[in-house]
C-alpha positions as CSV (number, residue, x, y, z in Angstrom):
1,X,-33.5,105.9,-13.0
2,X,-30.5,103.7,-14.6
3,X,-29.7,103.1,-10.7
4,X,-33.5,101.8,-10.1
5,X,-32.9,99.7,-13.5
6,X,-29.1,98.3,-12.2
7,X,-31.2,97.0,-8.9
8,X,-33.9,95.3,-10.6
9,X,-31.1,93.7,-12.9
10,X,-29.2,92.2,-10.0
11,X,-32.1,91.0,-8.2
12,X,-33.4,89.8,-11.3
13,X,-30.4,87.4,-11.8
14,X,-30.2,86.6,-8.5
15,X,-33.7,84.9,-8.9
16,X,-32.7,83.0,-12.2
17,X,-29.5,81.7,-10.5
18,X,-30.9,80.2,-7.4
19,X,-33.5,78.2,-9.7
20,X,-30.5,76.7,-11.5
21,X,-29.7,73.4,-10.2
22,X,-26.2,72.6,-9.3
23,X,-24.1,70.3,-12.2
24,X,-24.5,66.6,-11.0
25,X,-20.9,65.2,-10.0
26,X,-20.0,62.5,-12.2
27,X,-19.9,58.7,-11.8
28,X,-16.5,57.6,-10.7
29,X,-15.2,55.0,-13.2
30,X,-14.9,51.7,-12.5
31,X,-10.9,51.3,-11.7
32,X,-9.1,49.1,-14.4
33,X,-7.5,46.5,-12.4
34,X,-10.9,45.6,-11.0
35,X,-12.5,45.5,-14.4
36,X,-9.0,42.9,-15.7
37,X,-9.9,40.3,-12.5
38,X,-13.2,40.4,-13.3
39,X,-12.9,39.8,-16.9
40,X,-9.7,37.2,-16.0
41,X,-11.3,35.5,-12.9
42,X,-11.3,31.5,-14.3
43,X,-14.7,29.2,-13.6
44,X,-14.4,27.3,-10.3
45,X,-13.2,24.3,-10.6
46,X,-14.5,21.3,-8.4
47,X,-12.1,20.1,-5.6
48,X,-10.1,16.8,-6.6
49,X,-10.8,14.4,-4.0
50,X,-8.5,13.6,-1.4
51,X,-5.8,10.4,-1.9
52,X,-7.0,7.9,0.5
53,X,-5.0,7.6,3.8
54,X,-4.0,4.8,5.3
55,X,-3.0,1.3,4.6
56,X,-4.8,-0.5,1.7
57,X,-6.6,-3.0,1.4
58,X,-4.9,-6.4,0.9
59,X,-5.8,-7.4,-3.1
60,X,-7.8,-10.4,-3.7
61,X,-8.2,-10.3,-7.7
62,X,-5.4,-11.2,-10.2
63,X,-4.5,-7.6,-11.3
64,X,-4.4,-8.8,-15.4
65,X,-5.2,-12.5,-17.0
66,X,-2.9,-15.0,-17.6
67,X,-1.1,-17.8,-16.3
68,X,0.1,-16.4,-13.9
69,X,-1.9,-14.5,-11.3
70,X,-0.4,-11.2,-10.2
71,X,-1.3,-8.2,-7.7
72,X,-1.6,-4.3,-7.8
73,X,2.0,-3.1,-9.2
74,X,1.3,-0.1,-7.4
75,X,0.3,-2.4,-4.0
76,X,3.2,-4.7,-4.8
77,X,5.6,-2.0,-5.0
78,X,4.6,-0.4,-1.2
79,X,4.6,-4.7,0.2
80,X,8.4,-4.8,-1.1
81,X,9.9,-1.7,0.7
82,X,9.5,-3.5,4.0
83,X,8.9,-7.1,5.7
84,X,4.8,-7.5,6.3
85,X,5.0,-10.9,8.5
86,X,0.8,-10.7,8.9
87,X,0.2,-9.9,5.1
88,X,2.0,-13.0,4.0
89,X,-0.1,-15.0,6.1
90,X,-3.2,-14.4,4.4
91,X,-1.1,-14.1,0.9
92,X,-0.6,-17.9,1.5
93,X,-4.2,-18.6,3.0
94,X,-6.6,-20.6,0.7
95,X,-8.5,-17.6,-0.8
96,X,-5.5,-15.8,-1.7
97,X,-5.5,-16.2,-5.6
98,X,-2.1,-15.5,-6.5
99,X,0.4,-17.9,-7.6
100,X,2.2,-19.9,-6.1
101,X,6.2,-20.8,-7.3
102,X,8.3,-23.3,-5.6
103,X,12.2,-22.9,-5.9
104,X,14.4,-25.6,-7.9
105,X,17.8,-25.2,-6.6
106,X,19.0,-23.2,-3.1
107,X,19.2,-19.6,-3.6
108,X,20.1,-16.4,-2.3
109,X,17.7,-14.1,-1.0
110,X,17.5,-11.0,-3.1
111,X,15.0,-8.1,-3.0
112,X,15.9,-6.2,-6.8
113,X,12.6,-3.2,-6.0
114,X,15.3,-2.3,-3.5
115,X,13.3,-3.2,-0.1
116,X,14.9,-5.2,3.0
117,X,14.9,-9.0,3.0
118,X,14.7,-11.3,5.9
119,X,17.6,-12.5,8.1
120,X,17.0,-16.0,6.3
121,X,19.8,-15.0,3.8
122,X,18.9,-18.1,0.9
123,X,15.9,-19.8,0.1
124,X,15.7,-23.8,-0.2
125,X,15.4,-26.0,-2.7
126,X,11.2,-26.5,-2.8
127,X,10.8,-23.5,-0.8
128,X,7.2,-22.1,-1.9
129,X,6.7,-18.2,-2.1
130,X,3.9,-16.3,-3.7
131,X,4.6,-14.9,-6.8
132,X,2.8,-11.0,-7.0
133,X,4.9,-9.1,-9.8
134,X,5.7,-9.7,-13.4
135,X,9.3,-7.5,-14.4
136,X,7.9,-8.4,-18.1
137,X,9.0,-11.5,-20.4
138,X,6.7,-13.8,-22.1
139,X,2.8,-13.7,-21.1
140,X,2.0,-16.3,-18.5
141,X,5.2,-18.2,-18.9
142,X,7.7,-18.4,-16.1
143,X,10.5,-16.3,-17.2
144,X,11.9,-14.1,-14.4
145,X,14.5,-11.9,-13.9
146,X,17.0,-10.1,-16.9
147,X,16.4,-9.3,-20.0
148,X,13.8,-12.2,-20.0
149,X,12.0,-10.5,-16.8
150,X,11.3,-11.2,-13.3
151,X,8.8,-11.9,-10.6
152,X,8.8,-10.2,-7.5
153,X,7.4,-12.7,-4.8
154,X,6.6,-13.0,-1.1
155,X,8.4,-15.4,1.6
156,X,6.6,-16.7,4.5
157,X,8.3,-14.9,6.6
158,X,6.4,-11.4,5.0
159,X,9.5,-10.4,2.6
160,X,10.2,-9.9,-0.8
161,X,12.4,-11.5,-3.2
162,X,13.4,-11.4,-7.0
163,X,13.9,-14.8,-8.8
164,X,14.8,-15.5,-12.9
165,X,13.9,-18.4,-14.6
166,X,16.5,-21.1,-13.2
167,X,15.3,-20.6,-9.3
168,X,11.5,-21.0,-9.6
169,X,8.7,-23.4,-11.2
170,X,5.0,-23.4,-11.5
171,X,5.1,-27.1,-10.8
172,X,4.0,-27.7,-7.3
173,X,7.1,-29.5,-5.1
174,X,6.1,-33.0,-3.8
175,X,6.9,-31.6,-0.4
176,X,6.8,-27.7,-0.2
177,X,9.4,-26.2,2.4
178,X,8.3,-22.5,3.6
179,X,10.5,-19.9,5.3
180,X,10.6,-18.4,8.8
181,X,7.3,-17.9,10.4
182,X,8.5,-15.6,14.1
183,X,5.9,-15.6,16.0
184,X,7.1,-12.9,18.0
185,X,6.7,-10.5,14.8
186,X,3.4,-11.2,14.1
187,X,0.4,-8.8,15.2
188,X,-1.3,-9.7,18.7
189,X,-4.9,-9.7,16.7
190,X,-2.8,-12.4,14.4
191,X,-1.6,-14.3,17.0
192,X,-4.9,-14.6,19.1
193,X,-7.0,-15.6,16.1
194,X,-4.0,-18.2,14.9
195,X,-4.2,-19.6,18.9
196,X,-7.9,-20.2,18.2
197,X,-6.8,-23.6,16.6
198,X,-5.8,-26.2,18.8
199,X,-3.0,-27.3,17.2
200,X,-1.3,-24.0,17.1
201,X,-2.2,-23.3,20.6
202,X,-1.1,-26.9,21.5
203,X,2.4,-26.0,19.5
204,X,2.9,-22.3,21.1
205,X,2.6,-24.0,24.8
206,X,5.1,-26.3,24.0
207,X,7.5,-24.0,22.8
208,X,7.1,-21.4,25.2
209,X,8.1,-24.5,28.2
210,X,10.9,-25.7,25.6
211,X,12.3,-21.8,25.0
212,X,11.1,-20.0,28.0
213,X,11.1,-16.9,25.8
214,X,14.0,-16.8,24.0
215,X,14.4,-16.4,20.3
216,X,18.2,-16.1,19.5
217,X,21.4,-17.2,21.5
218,X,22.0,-20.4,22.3
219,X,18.9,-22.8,22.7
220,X,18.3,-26.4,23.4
221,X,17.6,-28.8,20.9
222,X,14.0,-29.0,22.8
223,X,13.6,-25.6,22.0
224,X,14.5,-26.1,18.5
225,X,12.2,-29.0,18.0
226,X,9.5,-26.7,19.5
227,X,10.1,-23.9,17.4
228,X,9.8,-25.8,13.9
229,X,6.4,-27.3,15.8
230,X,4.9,-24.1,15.9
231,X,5.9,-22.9,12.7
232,X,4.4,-26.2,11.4
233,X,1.5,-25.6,13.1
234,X,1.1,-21.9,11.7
235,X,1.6,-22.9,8.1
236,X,-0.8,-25.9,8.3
237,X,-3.8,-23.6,9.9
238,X,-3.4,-20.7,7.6
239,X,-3.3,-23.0,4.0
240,X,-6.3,-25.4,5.7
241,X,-8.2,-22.3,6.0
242,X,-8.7,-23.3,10.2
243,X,-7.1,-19.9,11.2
244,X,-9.5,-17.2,10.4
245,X,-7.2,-14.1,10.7
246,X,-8.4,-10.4,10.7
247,X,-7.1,-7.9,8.4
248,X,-3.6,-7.1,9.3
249,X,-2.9,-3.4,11.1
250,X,0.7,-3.6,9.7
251,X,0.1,-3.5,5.9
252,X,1.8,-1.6,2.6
């Protein structure tokens, strides 16, 4: 009997344990570096755009009001690390509207934002440059270099010099001289558009039989003669608005 009663008793929890569902395996936490970035990770932030490439545009706005009409600092500051031949062309044209400054005495040529100047080591007495920076010193007057400031300005030939207060005046020379104008430095989009005009094409065929090329050494006086022609020539058809150049490749 009590082995009849041990049988039913095993089989009896037997029963009651395969009705008895397993324990469920708990949820794996989440791990605690994951749950720190989450919390931590910042809010996009929109791209910045991109610093345009490429030369600028030449300025053709007075960068503040005054007296004296200035450029871009920034733009100014790129023009007078090098020698831009094709920019100072349309610097000087007739819708450039920056001022002009014509030198009182002979002086030498001297480029103070550290940039290369032109192998025309002094500028002449009623030379006429384009003034494009203001080193400070009294609103719209004509103080330039020192503690009164300075004015950075542009040659004809496409470089930069510093002048003070004794070398320049606003006061337009009876007879403005200009620098150097090489045609040989000058763009060949430049140089088409300026042979356009008659008189510049007239003066470039003339020098090219005079000089037969050459641009240094020893030349004739023919040549000579031929040469200031075409610069002439040059000057006259860029400030008379005939020569209708394109926007220069090489530029700050």
């Amino acid at each position: 009997m009590k082995r009849l009663l041990g049988s039913l008793g095993s089989l009896f929890l037997l029963a009651c344990g395969g009705a008895t569902p397993p324990p469920a395996e708990p949820e794996a936490p989440a791990s605690e570096e994951s749950t720190k970035s989450s919390e931590a990770a910042p809010a996009p932030v929109a791209a910045a755009a991109p610093e345009p490439s490429g030369p600028a545009t030449i300025p053709s706005s007075c960068h503040s009001d005054g007296k004296v009409c200035t450029a871009d600092p920034k733009w100014v500051k790129k023009l007078c690390s090098d020698i831009y031949p094709d920019v100072a062309l349309v610097l000087f044209g007739p819708s450039s509207p920056f001022t002009r400054g014509y030198l009182t005495r002979k002086t030498k040529a001297v480029n103070a934002s550290g940039g290369v100047t032109s192998g025309d080591e002094y500028l002449v007495f009623d030379e006429e440059v384009v003034l494009l920076y203001s080193r400070g010193g009294p609103a719209g007057g004509i103080q330039v270099s020192g503690a009164e400031g300075g004015y950075d300005a542009i040659r004809w030939d496409g470089s930069c010099v510093t002048l003070d207060s004794s070398e320049v005046t606003l006061n337009k020379a009876p007879s403005p001289k200009r620098g150097r104008i090489d045609w040989r430095f000058l763009g060949e989009d430049v140089q088409e558009a300026l042979k356009a005009v008659p008189g510049v094409r007239d003066a470039y065929a003339a020098r090219k039989k005079e000089c037969k090329g050459a641009y240094s050494g020893d030349v004739s006086k023919a040549c000579v003669k031929a040469d200031e022609g075409l610069m002439k020539a040059i000057a006259e058809a860029v400030q008379s608005g005939q020569a209708k150049l394109p926007e220069p490749a090489k530029r700050p």
